[in-house]
N, C-alpha and C positions, 0 to 999 in steps of 0.2 A: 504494500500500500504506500509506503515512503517514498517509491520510483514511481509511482503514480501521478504524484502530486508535487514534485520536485522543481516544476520551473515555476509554481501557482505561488501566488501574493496572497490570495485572502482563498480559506475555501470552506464549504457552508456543512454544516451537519443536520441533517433532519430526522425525527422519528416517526412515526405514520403508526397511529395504532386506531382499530375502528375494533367495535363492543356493543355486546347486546345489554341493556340497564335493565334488572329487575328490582325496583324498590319495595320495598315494606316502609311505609312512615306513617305517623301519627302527625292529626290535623289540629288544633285546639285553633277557636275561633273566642278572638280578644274582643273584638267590634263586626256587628253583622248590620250596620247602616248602610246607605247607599256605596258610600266608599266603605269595605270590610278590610279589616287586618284581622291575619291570623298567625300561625308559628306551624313549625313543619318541624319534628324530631323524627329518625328513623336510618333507616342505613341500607344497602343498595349491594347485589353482585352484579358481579360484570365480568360476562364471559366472551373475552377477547376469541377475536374471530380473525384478525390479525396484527402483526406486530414486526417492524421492520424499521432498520435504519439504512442512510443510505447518506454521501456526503459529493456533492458536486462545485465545479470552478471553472473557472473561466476554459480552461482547454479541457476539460473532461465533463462530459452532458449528465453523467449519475454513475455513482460507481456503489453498488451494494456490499453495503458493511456484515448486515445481519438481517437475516432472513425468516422469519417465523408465522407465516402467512396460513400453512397447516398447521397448526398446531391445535392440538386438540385437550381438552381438560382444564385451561389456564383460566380458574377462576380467581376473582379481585374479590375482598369485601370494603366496603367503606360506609362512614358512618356522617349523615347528612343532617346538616340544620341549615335551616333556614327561614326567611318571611316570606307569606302572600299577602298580596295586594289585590284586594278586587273592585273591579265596577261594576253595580247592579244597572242593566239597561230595563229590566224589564224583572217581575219574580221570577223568571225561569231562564233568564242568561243573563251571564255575566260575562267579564272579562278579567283573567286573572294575568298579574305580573309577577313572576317569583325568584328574588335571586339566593341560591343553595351555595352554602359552601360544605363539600365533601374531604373526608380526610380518611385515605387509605388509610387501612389498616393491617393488609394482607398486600404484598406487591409481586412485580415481575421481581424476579433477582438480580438485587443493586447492592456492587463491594461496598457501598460507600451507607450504608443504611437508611440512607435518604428513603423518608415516606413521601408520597405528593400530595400536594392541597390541590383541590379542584372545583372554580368556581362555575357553576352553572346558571346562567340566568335563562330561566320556560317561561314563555309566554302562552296563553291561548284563549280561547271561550268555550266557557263551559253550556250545556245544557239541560237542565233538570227537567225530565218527563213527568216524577211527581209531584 
């Protein structure tokens, strides 16, 4: 990899990981006015589907570090707090804004024992049939 990159001035490192989110969380709802606030505790796996690094420069288009695009079994767990925000347009939709922060607790294996914070900010509209 050294003679690779040997006449490059700057060159970039990327990691590419894409995951399926199952959460479990707990909703408690603070204010249910037209604008509601509520609190989100609960925590999440994540079964990476893949995972790959890969580092390019100016004379080299992508060169693959590490490869784990099959891999099978590699689950994450993390443990998610966060606020929602909603808007009642109507009794039966709303519009929610939510930003999570998650904190691995289970990771890929890292020498350096670095966990990752992960912030997520979900947006959507909700609709209640009952």
């Amino acid at each position: 990899m050294k003679n690779i990159f040997v006449n490059d001035n700057s060159v970039t490192l990327t990691q590419s990981t894409d995951y399926i989110e199952l959460p479990v969380e707990f909703y408690y709802k603070i204010n249910d006015n037209k604008i509601g606030i509520a609190t989100t505790l609960g925590g999440s796996f994540l079964i990476i589907n893949k995972n790959y690094l890969f580092m390019k420069s100016d004379n080299v288009s992508q060169f693959e570090v590490s490869n784990e695009r099959n891999s099978k079994n590699i689950v994450l767990f993390t443990g998610n707090l966060g606020v929602n925000f909603s808007y009642k347009f109507n009794k039966r939709m709303d519009f929610e804004l939510s930003p999570i922060i998650k904190y691995q607790f289970t990771g890929i294996e890292n020498p350096n024992g670095i966990k990752p914070i992960i912030f997520s900010l979900q947006t959507g509209f909700s609709y209640k049939i009952f």
